[in-house]
C-alpha positions in Angstrom: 108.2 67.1 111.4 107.6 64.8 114.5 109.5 67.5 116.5 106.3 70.1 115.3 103.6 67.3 115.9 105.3 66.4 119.6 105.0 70.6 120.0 101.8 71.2 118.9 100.5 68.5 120.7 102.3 69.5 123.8 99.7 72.9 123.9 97.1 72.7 126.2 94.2 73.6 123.6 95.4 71.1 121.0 95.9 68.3 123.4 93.9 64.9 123.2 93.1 65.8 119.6 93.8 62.7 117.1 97.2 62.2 116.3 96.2 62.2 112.2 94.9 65.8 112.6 97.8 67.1 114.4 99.9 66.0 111.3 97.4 67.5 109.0 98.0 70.6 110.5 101.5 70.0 110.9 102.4 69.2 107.6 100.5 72.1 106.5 101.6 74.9 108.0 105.0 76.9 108.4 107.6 77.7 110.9 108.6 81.7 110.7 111.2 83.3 113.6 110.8 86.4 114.9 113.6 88.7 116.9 112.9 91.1 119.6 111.2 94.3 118.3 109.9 92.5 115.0 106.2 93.0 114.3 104.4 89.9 114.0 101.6 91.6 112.6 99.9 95.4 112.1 97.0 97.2 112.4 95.5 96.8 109.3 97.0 93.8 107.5 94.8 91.2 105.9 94.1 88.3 108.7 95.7 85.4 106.6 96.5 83.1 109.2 96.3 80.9 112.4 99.1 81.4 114.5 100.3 79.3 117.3 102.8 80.4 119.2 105.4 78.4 120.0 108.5 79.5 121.9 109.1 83.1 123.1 106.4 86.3 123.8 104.9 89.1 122.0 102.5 91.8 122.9 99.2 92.4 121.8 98.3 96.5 121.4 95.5 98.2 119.5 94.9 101.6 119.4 92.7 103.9 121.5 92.0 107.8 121.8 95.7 108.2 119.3 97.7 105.8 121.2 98.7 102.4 121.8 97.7 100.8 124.7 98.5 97.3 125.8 95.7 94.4 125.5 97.2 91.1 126.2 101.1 88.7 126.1 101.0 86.2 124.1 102.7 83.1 125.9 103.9 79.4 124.4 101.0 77.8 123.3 99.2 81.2 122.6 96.8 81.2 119.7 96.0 84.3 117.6 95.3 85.1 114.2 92.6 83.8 112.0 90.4 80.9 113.5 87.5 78.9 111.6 84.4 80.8 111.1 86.0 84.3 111.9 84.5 86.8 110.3 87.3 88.9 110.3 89.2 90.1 107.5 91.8 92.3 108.3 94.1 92.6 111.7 92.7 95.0 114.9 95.9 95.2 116.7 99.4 94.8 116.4 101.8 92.2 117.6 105.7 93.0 118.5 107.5 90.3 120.0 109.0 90.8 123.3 111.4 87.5 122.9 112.9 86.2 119.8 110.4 84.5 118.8 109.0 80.6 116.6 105.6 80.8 115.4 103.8 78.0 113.7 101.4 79.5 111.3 98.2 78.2 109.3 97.1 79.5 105.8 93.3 80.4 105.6 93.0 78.8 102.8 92.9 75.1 104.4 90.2 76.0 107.0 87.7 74.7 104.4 88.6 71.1 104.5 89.8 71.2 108.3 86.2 72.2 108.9 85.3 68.9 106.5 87.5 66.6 107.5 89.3 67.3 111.1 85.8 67.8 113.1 87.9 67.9 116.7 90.6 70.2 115.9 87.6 72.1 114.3 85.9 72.7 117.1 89.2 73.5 119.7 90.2 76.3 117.7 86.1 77.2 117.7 85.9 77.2 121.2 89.5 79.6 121.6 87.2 81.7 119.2 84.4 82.1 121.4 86.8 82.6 124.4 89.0 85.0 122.3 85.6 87.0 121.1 84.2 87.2 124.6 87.8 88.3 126.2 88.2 91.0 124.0 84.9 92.3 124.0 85.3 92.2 127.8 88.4 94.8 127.3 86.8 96.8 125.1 83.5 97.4 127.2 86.2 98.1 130.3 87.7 100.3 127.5 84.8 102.3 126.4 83.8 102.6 130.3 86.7 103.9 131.3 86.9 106.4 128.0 83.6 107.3 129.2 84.9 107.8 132.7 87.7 110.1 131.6 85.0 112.1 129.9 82.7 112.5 132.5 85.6 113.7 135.0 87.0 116.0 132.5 84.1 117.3 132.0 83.2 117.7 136.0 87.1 119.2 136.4 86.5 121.4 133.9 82.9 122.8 135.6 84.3 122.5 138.8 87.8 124.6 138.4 85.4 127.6 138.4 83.4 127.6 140.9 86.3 126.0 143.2 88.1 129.3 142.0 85.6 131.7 143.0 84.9 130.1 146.6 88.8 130.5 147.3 88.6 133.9 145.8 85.7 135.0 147.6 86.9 133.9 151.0 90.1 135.6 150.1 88.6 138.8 149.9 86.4 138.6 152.5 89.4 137.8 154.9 91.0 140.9 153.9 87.9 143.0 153.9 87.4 141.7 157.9 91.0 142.7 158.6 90.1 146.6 158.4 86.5 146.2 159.7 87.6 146.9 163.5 89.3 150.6 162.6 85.9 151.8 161.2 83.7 149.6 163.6 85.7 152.0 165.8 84.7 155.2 164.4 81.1 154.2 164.2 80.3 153.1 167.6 81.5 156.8 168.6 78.8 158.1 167.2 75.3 158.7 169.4 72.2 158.1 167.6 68.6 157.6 168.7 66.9 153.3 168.3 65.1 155.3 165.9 67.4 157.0 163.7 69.6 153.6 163.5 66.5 151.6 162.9 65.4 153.9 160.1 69.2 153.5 158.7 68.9 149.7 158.8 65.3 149.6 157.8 66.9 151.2 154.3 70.4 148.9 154.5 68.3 145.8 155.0 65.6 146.2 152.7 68.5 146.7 149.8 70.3 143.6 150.7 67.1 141.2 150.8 66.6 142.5 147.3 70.1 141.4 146.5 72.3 142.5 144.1 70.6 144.5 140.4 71.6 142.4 137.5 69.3 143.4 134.9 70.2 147.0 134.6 71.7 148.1 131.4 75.1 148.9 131.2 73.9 152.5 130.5 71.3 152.7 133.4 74.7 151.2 136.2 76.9 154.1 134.7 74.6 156.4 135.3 73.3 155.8 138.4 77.1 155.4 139.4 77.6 159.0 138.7 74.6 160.5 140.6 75.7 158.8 143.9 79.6 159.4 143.4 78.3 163.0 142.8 76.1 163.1 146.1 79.5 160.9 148.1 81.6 164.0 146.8 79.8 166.8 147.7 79.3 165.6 151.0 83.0 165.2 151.5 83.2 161.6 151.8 86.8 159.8 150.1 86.2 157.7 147.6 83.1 158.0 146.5 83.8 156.7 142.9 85.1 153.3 144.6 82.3 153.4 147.0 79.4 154.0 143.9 80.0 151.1 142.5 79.2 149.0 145.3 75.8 150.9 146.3 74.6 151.0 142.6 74.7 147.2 142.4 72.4 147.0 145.6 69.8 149.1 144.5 70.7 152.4 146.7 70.1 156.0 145.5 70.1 159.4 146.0 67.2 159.3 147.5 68.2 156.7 150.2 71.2 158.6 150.8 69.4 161.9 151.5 67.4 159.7 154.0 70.2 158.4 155.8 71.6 161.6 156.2 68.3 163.0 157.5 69.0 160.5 160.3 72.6 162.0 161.8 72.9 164.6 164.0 76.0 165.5 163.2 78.0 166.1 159.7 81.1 164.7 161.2 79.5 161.5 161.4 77.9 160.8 157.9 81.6 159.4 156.2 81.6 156.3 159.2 78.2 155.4 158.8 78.2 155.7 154.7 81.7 153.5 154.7 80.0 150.9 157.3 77.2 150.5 154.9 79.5 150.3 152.2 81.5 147.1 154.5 78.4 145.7 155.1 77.1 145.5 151.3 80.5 144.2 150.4 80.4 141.4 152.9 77.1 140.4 151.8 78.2 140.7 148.2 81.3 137.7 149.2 79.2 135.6 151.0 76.5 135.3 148.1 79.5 135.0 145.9 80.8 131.9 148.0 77.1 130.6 148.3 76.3 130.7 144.6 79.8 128.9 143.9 79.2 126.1 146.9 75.9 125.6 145.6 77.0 125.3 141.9 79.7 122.8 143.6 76.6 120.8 145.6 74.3 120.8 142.2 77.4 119.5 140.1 78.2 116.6 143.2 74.2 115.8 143.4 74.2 115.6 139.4 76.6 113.2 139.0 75.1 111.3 142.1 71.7 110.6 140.1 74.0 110.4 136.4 75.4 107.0 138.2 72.3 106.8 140.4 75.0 105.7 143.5 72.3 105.9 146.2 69.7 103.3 144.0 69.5 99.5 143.5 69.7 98.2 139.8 66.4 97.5 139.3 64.1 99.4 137.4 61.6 101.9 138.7 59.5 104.5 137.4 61.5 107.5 136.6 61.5 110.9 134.7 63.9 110.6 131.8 64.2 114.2 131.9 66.4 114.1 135.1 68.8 111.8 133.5 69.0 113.7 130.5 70.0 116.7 132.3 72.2 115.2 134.3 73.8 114.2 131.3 73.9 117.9 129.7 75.4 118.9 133.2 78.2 116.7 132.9 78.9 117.5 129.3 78.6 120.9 129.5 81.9 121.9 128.7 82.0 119.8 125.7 79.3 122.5 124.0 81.5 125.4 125.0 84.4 123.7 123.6 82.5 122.9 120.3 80.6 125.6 120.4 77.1 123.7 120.0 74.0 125.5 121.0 71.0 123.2 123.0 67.2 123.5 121.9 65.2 121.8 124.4 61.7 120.5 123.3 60.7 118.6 126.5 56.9 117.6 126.6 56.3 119.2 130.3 53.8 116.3 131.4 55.3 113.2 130.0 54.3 110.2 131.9 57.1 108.3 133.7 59.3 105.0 132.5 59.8 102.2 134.1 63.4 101.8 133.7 67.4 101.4 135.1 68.2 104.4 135.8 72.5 104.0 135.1 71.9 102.4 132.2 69.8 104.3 130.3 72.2 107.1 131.4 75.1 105.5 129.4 72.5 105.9 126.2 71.8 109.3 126.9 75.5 110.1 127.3 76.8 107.9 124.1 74.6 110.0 121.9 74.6 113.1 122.9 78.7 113.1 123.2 78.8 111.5 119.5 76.6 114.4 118.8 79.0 116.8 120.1 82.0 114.8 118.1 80.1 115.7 114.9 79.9 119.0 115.4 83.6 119.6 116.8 84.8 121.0 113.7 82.4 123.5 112.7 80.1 123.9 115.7 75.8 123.5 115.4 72.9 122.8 116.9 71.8 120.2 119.4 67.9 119.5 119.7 66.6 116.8 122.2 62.9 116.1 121.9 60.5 114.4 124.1 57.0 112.9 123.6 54.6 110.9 124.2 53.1 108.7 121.4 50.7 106.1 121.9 52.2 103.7 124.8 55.3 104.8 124.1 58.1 107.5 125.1 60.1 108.8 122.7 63.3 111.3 122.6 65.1 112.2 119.5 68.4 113.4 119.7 68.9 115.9 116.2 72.3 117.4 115.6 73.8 119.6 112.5 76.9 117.5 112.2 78.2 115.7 108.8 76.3 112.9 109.1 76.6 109.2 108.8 77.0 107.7 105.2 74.4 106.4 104.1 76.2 102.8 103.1 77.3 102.4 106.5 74.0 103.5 108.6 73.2 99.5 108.4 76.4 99.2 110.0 76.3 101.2 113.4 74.9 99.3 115.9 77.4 96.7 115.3 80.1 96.1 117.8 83.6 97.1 117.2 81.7 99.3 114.3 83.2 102.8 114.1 83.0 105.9 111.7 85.3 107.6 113.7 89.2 108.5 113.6 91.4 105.4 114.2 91.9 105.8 117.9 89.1 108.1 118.5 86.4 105.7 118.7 86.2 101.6 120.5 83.3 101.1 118.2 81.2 99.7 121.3 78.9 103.1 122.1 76.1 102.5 119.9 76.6 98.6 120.7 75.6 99.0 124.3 72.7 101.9 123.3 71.4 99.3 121.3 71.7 96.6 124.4 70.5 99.5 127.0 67.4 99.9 124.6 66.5 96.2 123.9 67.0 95.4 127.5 64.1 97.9 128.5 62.0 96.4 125.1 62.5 99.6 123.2 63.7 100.9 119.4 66.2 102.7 118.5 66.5 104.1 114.5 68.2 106.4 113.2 68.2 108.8 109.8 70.9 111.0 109.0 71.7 113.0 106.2 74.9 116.0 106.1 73.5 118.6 108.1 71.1 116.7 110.0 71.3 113.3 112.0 68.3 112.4 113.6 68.6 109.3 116.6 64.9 108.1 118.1 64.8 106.0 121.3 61.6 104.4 121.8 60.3 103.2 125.5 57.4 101.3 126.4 55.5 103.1 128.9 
């Protein structure tokens, strides 16, 4: 027994506390040895007692998105388990010593009258509480930020990959397009036209590609049109007028620009070079818009998540749109309504006044619920409405989806940190915590009413 009492009172927390409560506590508790590999405790289990680590290691894990991930080692003198005035009932983690391993433990059960009787030891093991409470909601905040990273460049590699693709595509086929350009530059620049008749040629080539390509025409209306030209191309002798159709059809040319043109060359011999040239020129504008639209999808992705994290700002608030960082938001989780297959109804009031806010932050409530949205709608797919409004001095958005719902004997229960409804490992339990923090912080409300089918979250800012 003095052995224990020399031990305990050898660890740095428990040091300089009275000799009589050390062997109170001594005499109480119970010695249990561990080998390497051994759990020390699991996910789950009822948290019965104070332990107090006192020769060997073990490893602290909980776990996140399906697996285990390391939290903490446990070292001599470590102190885990149930403490006075814990809350907690049951074990978050799981323990597996590293080292064989002696551990003093504590029954519950005598907390009562150590909180009587023993006010110093009392308020030790209170204040390893506090550090204990604040230390592990430090790792899960790091936790849920960097969950919320791996979202957010998922979701960007996922929107990026194809408009990355069709840049490298595009520039592809453009090199290999320019590799035959100089045998037909060749055969045009033998031909002898008047200013005039080349100016009346471009006049038509030019006015066709500043009205850019024709995407609204039925697939009906392209066939057909591809027909009458590859008709005209063939009876004037020209190869490949089927190949070539398609190219002047999605520009907007006809048979009646083609009778023009044609009304421009002297000779018959020379209508092939300048139809094909036309046909090079089209196709080279056709790449480059293709590589412009993809480089600027690239540029609006970049610039989205630029204002999402609001890089280029200082932390303080300022008046802002909320729409911006809303969208933002659907930008960077786009992929997660194709993947769920979640439709979005936007019911934006057009002139609501702006908030004085932090920008970031209110991005990370945005983001928390409209991706816990999406996660109730993964399995059967929906509807995702976002409203916004004035009323009175206040802004409000409501973010509706057709998931499952809450339960109703848990809605009390949501806000709370560590809280989750999701799958074990699917969920950290701090999302709605720092909504709620992000919303108080700016003096707002945040309620929420859900029912299966419907669940209905309602910010409210002060304007």
């Amino acid at each position: 027994m003095q052995d224990l009492i020399q031990k305990l009172n050898s660890i740095p927390t428990l040091s300089d506390i009275p000799e009589n409560q050390i062997t109170w506590l001594a005499e109480r508790g119970e010695i249990c040895h561990y080998q390497v590999g051994d759990y020390i405790f699991k996910r789950g289990d009822a948290m019965l007692y104070m332990l107090i680590l006192l020769e060997g290691m073990y490893e602290i894990k909980i776990e996140q998105n399906g697996q285990l991930r390391p939290l903490s080692e446990v070292e001599p003198g470590g102190i885990t388990g149930a403490l006075p005035y814990s809350r907690a009932k049951n074990v978050m983690a799981q323990g597996i010593a590293l080292e064989n391993s002696t551990i003093f433990r504590l029954d519950r059960k005598y907390f009562e009258e150590m909180i009587h009787t023993h006010y110093e030891l009392t308020e030790r093991l209170v204040h390893t509480l506090t550090n204990r409470v604040r230390d592990f909601t430090k790792q899960q905040q790091i936790g849920e930020k960097m969950l919320a990273l791996g979202k957010i460049a998922a979701g960007l590699a996922h929107e990026l990959n194809n408009p990355a693709a069709a840049v490298v595509r595009s520039a592809s086929e453009l090199r290999k397009h320019l590799g035959v350009m100089p045998e037909k530059f060749k055969s045009v620049i033998k031909i002898r036209m008047s200013d005039q008749q080349v100016d009346t040629v471009n006049d038509i080539l030019f006015a066709k590609i500043n009205q850019g390509p024709k995407a609204n025409l039925s697939l009906m209306k392209k066939t057909e049109l591809e027909d009458e030209i590859a008709d005209w191309l063939e009876d004037h002798r020209i190869d490949d007028g089927y190949s070539l159709a398609s190219d002047f059809m999605e520009f907007g040319l006809c048979v009646e620009d083609f009778e023009k043109i044609n009304s421009q060359i002297s000779e018959e011999k020379d209508l092939a070079p300048v139809i094909k040239w036309i046909d090079n020129v089209l196709v080279t504008e056709k790449l480059v818009q293709e590589i412009e639209e993809a480089s600027k999808r690239i540029s609006d992705l970049v610039n989205s998540v630029k204002i999402y994290t609001h890089m280029d700002k200082s932390p303080e608030k300022q008046m802002a749109d909320i729409h911006e960082g809303i969208l933002n938001t659907l930008t960077i989780l786009k992929h997660k309504f194709k993947k769920n297959k979640v439709e979005f109804i936007p019911k934006f009031q057009p002139d609501l006044p702006q908030v004085k806010i932090q920008v970031g932050e209110l991005n990370q409530v945005w983001t928390n619920l409209i991706d816990n949205a999406l996660d109730a709608m993964e399995e059967q797919g929906g509807c995702l409405e976002i409203k916004t409004y004035q009323a009175g001095d206040f802004v409000k958005v409501e973010v509706i989806d057709t998931g499952k719902g809450i339960p109703e004997n848990v809605q009390s229960q949501i806000f709370d940190p560590f809280f989750t409804t999701k799958e074990v490992g699917k969920g950290t339990g701090i999302g709605l915590d720092v909504v709620k923090r992000v919303v108080d912080q700016h003096r707002g409300d945040i309620k929420v009413e859900s029912k299966p089918g419907q669940t209905r979250f309602v910010v409210c800012l002060p304007l």
